[in-house]
C-alpha positions in Angstrom: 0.0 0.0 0.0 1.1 3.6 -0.7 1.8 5.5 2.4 -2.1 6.9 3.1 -3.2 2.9 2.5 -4.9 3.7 -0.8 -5.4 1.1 -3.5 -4.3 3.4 -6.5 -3.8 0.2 -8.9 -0.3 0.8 -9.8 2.1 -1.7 -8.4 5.0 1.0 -8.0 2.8 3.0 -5.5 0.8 0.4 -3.6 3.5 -2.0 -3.6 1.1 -4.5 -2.7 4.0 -7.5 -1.7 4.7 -5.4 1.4 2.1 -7.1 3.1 4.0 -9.9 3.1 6.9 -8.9 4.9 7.6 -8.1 8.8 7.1 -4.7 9.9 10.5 -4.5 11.6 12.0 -5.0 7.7 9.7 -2.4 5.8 12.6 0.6 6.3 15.4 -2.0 5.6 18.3 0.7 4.4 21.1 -0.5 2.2 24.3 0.3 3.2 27.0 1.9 1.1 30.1 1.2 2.0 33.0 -1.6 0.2 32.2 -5.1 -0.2 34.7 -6.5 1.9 33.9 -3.8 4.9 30.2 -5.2 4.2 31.7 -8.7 4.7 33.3 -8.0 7.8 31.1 -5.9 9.5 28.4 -9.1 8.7 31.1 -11.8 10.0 32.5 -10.8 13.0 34.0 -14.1 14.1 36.8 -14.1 11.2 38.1 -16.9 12.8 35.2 -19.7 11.9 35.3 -21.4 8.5 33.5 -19.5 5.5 34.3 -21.7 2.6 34.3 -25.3 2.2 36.1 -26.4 -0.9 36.9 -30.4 -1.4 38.1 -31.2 2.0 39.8 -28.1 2.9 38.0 -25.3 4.9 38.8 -21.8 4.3 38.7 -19.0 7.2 37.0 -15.5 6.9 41.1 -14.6 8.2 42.6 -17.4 5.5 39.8 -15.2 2.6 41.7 -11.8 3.9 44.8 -12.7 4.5 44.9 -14.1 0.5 43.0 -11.5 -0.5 45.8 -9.0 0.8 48.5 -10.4 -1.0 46.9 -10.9 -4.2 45.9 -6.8 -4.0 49.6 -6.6 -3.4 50.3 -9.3 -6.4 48.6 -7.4 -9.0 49.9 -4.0 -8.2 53.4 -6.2 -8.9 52.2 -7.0 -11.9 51.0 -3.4 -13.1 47.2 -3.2 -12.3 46.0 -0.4 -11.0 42.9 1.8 -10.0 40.2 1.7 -13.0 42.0 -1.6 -15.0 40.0 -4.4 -15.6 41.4 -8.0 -14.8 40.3 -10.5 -16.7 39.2 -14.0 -15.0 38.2 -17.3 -16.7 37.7 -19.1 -13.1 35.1 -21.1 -12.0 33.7 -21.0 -8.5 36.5 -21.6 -6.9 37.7 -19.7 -3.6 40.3 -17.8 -5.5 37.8 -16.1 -7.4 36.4 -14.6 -4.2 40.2 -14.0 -3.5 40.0 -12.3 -6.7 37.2 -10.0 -6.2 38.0 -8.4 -2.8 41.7 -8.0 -4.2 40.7 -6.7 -7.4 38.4 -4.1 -4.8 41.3 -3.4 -2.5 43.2 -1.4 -5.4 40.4 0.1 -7.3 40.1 -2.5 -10.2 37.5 -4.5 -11.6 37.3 -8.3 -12.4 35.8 -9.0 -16.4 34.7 -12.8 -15.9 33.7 -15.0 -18.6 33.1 -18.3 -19.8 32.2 -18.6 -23.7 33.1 -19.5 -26.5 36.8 -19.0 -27.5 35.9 -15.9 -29.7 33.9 -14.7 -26.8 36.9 -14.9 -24.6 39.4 -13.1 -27.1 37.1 -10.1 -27.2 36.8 -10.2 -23.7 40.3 -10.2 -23.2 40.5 -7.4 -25.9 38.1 -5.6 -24.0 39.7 -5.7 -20.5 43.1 -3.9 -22.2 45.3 -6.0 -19.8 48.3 -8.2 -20.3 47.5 -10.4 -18.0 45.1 -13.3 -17.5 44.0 -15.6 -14.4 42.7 -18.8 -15.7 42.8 -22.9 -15.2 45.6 -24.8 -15.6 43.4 -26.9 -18.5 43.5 -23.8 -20.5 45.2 -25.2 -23.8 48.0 -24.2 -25.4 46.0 -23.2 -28.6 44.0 -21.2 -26.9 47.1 -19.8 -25.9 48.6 -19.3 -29.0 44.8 -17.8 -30.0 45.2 -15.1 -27.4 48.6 -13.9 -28.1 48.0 -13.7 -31.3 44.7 -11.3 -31.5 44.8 -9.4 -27.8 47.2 -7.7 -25.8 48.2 -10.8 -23.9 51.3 -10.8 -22.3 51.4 -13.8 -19.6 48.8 -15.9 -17.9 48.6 -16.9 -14.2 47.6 -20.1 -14.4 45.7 -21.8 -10.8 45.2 -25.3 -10.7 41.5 -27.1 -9.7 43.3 -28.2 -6.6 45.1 -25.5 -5.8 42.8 -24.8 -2.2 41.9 -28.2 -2.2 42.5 -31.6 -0.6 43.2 -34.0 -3.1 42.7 -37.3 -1.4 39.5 -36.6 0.0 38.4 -35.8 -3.8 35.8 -38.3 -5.1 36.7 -40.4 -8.0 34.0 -38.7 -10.2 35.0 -35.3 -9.2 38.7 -36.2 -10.3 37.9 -37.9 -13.3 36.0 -34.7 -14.0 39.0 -32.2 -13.9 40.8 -34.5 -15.8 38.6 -34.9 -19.1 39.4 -30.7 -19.0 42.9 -31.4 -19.4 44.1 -30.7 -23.2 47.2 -32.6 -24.8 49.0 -29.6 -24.7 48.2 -27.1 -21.7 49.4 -23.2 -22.2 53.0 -23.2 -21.6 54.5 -20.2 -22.3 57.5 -19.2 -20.2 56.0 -15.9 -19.0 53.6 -17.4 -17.2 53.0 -17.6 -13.8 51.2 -20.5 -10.9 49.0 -19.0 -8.5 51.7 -19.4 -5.8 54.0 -17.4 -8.0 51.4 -14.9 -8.4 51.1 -14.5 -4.2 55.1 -14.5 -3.8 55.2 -11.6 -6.0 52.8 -9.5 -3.7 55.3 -10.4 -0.5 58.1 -8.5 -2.3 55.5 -5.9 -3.2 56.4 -2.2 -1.0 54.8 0.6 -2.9 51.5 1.4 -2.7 48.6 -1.0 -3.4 45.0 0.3 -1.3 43.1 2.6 -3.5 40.3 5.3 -1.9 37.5 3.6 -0.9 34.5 4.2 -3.4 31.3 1.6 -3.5 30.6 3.2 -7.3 33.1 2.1 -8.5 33.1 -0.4 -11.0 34.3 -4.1 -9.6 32.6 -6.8 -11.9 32.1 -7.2 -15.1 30.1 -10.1 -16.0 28.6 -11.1 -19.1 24.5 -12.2 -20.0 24.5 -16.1 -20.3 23.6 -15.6 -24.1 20.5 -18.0 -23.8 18.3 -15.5 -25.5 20.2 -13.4 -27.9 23.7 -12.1 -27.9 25.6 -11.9 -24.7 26.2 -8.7 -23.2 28.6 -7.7 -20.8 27.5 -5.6 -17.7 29.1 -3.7 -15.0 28.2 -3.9 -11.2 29.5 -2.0 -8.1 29.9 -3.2 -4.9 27.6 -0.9 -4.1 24.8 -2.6 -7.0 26.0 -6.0 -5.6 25.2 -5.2 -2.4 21.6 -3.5 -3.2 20.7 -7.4 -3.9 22.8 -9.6 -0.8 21.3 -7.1 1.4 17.6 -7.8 0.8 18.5 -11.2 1.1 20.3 -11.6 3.7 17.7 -10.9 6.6 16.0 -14.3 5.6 18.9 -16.4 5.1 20.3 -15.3 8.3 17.4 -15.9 10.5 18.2 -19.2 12.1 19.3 -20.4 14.9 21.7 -22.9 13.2 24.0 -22.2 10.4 23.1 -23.3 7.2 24.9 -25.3 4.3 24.8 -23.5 0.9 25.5 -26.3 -1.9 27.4 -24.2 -5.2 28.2 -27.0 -8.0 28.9 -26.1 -11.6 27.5 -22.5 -12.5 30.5 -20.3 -13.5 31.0 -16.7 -11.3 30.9 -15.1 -15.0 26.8 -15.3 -14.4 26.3 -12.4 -11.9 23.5 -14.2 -10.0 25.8 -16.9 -9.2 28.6 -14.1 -7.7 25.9 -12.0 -6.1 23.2 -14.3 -4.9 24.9 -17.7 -5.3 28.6 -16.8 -3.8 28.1 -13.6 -1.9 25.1 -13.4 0.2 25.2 -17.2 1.7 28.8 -15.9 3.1 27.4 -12.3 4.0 24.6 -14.2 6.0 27.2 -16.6 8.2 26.8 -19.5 6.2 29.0 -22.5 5.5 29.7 -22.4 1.4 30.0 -25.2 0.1 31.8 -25.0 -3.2 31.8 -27.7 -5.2 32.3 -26.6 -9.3 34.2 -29.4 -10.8 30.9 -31.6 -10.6 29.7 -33.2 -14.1 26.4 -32.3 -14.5 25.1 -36.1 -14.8 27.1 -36.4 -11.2 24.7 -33.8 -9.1 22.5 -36.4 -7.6 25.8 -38.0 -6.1 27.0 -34.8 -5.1 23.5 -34.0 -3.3 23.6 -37.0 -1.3 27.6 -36.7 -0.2 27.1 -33.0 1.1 23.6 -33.4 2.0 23.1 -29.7 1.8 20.7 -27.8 4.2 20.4 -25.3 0.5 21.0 -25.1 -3.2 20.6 -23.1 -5.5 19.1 -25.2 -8.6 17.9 -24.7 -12.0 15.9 -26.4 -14.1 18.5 -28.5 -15.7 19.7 -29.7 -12.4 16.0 -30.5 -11.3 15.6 -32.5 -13.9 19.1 -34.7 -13.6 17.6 -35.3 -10.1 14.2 -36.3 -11.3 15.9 -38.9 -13.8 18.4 -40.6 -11.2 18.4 -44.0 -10.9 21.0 -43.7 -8.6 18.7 -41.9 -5.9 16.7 -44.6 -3.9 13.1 -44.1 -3.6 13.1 -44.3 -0.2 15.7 -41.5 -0.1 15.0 -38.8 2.7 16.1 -35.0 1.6 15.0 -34.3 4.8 18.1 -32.0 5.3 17.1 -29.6 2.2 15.4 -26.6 3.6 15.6 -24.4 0.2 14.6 -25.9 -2.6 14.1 -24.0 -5.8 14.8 -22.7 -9.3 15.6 -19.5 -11.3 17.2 -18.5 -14.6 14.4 -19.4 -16.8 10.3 -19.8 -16.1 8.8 -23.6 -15.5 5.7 -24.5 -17.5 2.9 -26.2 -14.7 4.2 -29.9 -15.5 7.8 -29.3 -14.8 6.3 -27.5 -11.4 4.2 -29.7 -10.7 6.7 -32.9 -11.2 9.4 -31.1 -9.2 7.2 -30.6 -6.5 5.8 -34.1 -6.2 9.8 -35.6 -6.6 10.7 -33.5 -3.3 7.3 -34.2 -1.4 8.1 -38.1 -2.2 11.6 -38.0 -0.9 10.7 -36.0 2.3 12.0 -32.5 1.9 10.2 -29.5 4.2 11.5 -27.3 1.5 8.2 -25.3 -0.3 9.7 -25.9 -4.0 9.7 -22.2 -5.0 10.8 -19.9 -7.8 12.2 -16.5 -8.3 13.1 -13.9 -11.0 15.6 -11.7 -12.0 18.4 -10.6 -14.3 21.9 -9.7 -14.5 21.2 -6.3 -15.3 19.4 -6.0 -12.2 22.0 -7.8 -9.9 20.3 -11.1 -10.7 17.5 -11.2 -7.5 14.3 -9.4 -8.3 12.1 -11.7 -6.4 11.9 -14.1 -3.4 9.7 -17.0 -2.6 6.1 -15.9 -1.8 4.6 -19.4 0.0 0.9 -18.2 0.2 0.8 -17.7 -3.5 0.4 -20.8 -5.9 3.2 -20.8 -8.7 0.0 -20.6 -11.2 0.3 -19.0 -14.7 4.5 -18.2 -14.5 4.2 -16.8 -10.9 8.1 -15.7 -10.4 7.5 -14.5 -6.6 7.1 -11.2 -5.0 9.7 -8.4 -5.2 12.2 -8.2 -2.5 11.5 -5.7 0.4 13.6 -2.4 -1.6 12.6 -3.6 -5.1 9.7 -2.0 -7.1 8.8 -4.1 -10.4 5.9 -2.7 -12.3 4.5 -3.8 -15.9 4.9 -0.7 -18.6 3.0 -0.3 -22.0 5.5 -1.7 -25.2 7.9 0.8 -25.5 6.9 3.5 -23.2 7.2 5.3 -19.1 3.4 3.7 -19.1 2.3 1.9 -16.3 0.1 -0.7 -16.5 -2.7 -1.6 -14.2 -2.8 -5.2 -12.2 -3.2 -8.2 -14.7 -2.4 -6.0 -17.8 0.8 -7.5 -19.9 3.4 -5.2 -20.8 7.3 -4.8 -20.2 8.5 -5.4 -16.9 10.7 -2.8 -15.5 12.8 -2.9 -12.0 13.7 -0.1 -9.8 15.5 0.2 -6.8 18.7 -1.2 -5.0 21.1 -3.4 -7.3 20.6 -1.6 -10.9 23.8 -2.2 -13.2 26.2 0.9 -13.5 25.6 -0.6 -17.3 26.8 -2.3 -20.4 30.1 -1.8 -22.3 27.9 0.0 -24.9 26.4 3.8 -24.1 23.6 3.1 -26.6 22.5 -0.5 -25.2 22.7 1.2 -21.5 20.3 4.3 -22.2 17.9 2.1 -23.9 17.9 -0.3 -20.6 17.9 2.0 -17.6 15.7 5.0 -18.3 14.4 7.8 -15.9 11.0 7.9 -15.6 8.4 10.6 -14.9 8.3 9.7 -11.3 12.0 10.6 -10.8 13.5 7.0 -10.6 15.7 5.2 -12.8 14.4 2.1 -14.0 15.8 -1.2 -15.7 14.0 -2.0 -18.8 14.4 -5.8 -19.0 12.8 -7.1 -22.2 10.8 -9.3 -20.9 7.3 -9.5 -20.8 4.2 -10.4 -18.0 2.0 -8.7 -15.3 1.5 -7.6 -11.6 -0.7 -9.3 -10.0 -2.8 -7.6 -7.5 -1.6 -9.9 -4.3 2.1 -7.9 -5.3 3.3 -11.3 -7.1 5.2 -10.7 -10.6 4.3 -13.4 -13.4 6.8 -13.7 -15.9 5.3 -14.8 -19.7 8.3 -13.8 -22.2 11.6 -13.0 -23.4 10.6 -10.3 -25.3 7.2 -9.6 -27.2 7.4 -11.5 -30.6 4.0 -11.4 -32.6 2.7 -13.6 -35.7 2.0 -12.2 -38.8 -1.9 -11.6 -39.3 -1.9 -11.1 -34.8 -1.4 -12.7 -31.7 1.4 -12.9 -29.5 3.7 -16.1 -29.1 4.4 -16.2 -25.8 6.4 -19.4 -25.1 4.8 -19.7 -21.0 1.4 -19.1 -22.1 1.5 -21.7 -25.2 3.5 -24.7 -22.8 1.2 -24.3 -20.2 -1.7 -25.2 -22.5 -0.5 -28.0 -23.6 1.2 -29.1 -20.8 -1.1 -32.2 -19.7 -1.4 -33.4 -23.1 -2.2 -37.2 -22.7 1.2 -39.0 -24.3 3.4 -35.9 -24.2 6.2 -36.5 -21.5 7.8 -33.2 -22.5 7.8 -30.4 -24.8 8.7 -26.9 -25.8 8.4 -24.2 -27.9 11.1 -22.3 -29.9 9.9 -19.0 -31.3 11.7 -18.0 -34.2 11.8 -15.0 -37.1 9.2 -15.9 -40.0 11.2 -16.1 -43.7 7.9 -14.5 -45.4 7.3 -11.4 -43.1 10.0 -9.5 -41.5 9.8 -8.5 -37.6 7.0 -11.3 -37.1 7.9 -14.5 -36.0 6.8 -18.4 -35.8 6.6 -20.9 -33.2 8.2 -24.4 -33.5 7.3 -27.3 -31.4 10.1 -29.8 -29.6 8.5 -32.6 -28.2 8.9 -35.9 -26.3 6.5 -38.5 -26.1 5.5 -40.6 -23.8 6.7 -44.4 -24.0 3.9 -45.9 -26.2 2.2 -42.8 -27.0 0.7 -42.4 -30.9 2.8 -38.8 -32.3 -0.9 -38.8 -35.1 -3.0 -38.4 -31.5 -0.5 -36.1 -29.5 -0.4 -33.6 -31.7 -4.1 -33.7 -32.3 -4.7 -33.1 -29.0 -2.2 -30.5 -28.5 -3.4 -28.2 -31.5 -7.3 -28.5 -29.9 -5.5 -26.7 -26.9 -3.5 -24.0 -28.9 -5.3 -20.6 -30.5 -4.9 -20.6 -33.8 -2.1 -18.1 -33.4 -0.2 -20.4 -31.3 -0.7 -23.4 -34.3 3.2 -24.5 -34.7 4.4 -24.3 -38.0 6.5 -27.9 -37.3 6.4 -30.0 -35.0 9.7 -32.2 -34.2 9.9 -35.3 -32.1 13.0 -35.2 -29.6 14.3 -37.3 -27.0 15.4 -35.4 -24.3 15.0 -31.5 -23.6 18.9 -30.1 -24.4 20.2 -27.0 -22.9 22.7 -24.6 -23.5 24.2 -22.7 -20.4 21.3 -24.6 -18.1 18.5 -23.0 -19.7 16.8 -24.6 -22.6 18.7 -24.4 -25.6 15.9 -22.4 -27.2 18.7 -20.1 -29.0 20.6 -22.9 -31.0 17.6 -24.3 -32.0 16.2 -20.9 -33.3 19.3 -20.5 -35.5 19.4 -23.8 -36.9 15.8 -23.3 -38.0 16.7 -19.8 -39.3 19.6 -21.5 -41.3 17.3 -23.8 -43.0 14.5 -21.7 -43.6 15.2 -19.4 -46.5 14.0 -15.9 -46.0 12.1 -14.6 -49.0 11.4 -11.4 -47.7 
């Protein structure tokens, strides 16, 4: 409700989700101040492990002390206040090492994990001689590198570098070494991580830059699932918009909780931010685990029996498909239990929810929203709310969302579709590109600046935000094709196990688009009948144009690979337009 408790039908003024939260939380303040001050001021027992990483535990004192010397490293090595360092880590607890250092003398870490032309450009783009990266980076890659950046030495850190090797599980091992190339990078200039740190003991001129929680400090790139990935800049001061919103809830306890990080890469902001950062800026034990096959999670879950992880759709689905997880199997230990980075249809909620009832877990399965641009965490959980018709939760206690008319400042009423827009704590500083970043974070009439996303849905009036679309492609002749909407019609189809929808551009009629069906049958299952009954469910908008029979749903980053599948169609679809 807006201050005088009047209903005035616009979400950013009645904020309706308030309701939901405690009175002694509705003035929550942000602080602005550095990340690791935040870090300290949150932890004051610097003495208790923070990290747990393959049989070794890390101190918030071990975290410090390394983060010191590395600040001290780089300096040796020519950074300074304003360079960007370029990182291809995974989550590993030098990249947290990384980040504070990178903080401590005024730089800014560029992460990424791509393609190999998406990592020269990247390095291009930071302007450094210098990379950090795996000591499985190949020699041709290497050679790639030298050849089209400013690349001057890499400082190579090895998967077991922080941890204990013979506590390692034989999957985990055999893991790492299917990354190993014939011929790993090798040039003489290069440095090991412990090389690295020695340099900084030597190190006696200056090294601490001013404090400034504006400053840039990560630079992360879109995951690409949608469209070409972007990359945008945070603060410590936008991270910490986000981990303090959460961190009220996953501090409130009275037993410290488990946090369960496998194989997302800290190049995806909401795994830095909400994945790395807040369970460590609530007093939580981090477990990171990131050299974990995919197809291996289920035997992950059951070693480190987690009290929380963060999954994704993907990884609910490897679970779901275990035969290696007994039926009689108690997740009793699992208290969060959820998904993000892309919206569920009813079936995969529904499935997910009746695979953690079965094996005990008190967790309420729940889903959430966000976006890098917006620090990643839009939304939490909002348990009296049924995750009906893409619910993606209720904005967190600082956050306005609000739904805006295609291409405009104007805002929707409750239930109307239009572009959903984000103010408050956690906005990006921006993209690489000026144009990109005034078309995405606009002032508004009201005096705020707000994050354009792209996507597409509505605010309900109990203050939940539904999410229906990536965008707002349209078929020739009228009618939207949004993907959400479509699945969840056809969701129960008797005989369909699975399936999706891939919306791509149509060849006839330029800036209108078609939607393609991927689906799975059921064992047994007539296709003739499926699809029958699936196109009785479906507008006549929403008619696919081809329908093609898969096995399995594939993915690309974790999300559904809807953006591979769009350009092979466009590649085998003449335009004629």
């Amino acid at each position: 409700m807006n201050k005088q408790g009047k209903v005035t039908g616009k979400a950013s003024i009645d904020r309706p989700w308030m309701k939901y939260y405690p009175e002694s939380l509705q003035q929550l303040q942000i602080p602005h101040c550095s990340l690791t001050d935040y870090l300290r001021q949150n932890n004051a027992d610097t003495s208790i492990p923070v990290i747990h990483y393959y049989g070794r535990e890390l101190t918030w004192n071990d975290l410090f002390r390394q983060a010191d010397a590395a600040a001290k490293a780089l300096c040796a090595l020519g950074f300074k206040e304003g360079d960007r360092i370029p990182t291809f880590l995974q989550a590993v607890p030098e990249h947290v090492v990384l980040l504070l250092a990178a903080e401590k003398i005024g730089a800014a870490l560029i992460c990424r994990d791509g393609t190999l032309e998406e990592s020269v450009v990247a390095i291009q783009n930071s302007k450094s001689p210098v990379l950090f990266a795996h000591t499985y980076l190949s020699k041709a890659e290497e050679d790639r590198f030298r050849a089209e950046t400013q690349l001057e030495r890499i400082v190579t850190l090895s998967p077991y570098a922080s941890a204990d090797r013979s506590k390692m599980p034989e999957h985990i091992t055999a893991y790492i070494d299917s990354l190993q190339p014939a011929e790993p990078a090798c040039a003489p200039e290069n440095l090991t991580w412990d090389q690295f740190l020695a340099l900084g003991e030597g190190y006696t001129g200056p090294w601490e830059a001013p404090a400034d929680p504006d400053r840039p400090l990560f630079c992360a790139y879109t995951s690409g699932s949608t469209g070409p990935s972007k990359q945008v800049i945070h603060s410590a001061a936008s991270m910490l918009g986000v981990i303090h919103q959460m961190t009220p809830f996953t501090a409130s306890l009275d037993f410290r909780l488990t946090w369960l990080h496998t194989i997302l890469p800290p190049s995806l902001v909401a795994v830095t931010v909400t994945m790395i950062l807040s369970p460590i800026s609530s007093g939580n034990l981090l477990i990171l685990d990131p050299f974990c096959d995919v197809q291996d999670l289920d035997l992950e879950l059951m070693r480190y029996r987690p009290n929380c992880w963060a999954l994704i759709p993907e990884f609910i689905e490897v679970l779901m498909r275990s035969p290696r997880i007994p039926a009689d199997y108690s997740m009793d230990y699992l208290y969060a239990a959820g998904v993000g980075a892309e919206p569920l249809n009813i079936k995969q909620i529904e499935r997910a929810e009746a695979f953690l009832k079965a094996h005990h877990c008190p967790a309420h399965f729940s889903v959430s929203y966000g976006m890098s641009e917006g620090g990643s965490g839009f939304t939490l959980p909002c348990p009296t709310q049924p995750l009906t018709d893409c619910c993606g939760g209720m904005p967190m206690i600082a956050t306005t969302l609000a739904a805006f008319a295609k291409g405009t400042q104007q805002e929707l009423g409750y239930g109307e579709v239009g572009e959903l827009c984000k103010t408050g704590p956690g906005l990006m500083l921006g993209y690489d590109d000026p144009e990109s970043t005034a078309q995405a974070l606009q002032r508004h009439p009201d005096g705020q600046l707000w994050l354009h996303t792209g996507d597409y849905g509505y605010m309900a009036e109990n203050g939940t935000v539904h999410v229906l679309s990536r965008g707002f492609p349209e078929r020739f002749g009228g009618g939207r094709l949004f993907v959400m909407e479509m699945e969840n019609r056809i969701a129960f189809t008797p005989g369909m196990d699975d399936g999706f929808f891939v919306i791509a551009p149509d060849p006839e009629h330029e800036g209108y688009f078609l939607p393609y069906l991927y689906l799975i049958l059921e064992q047994g299952a007539d296709q003739a009948e499926v699809e029958q009954a699936i196109r009785s469910a479906l507008e006549p908008h929403q008619q696919p144009v081809e329908v093609t029979l898969i096995k399995e749903r594939s993915y690309f980053h974790f999300k559904t690979n809807r953006r591979e599948l769009a350009a092979e169609i466009a590649a085998r679809v003449p335009v004629t337009v």
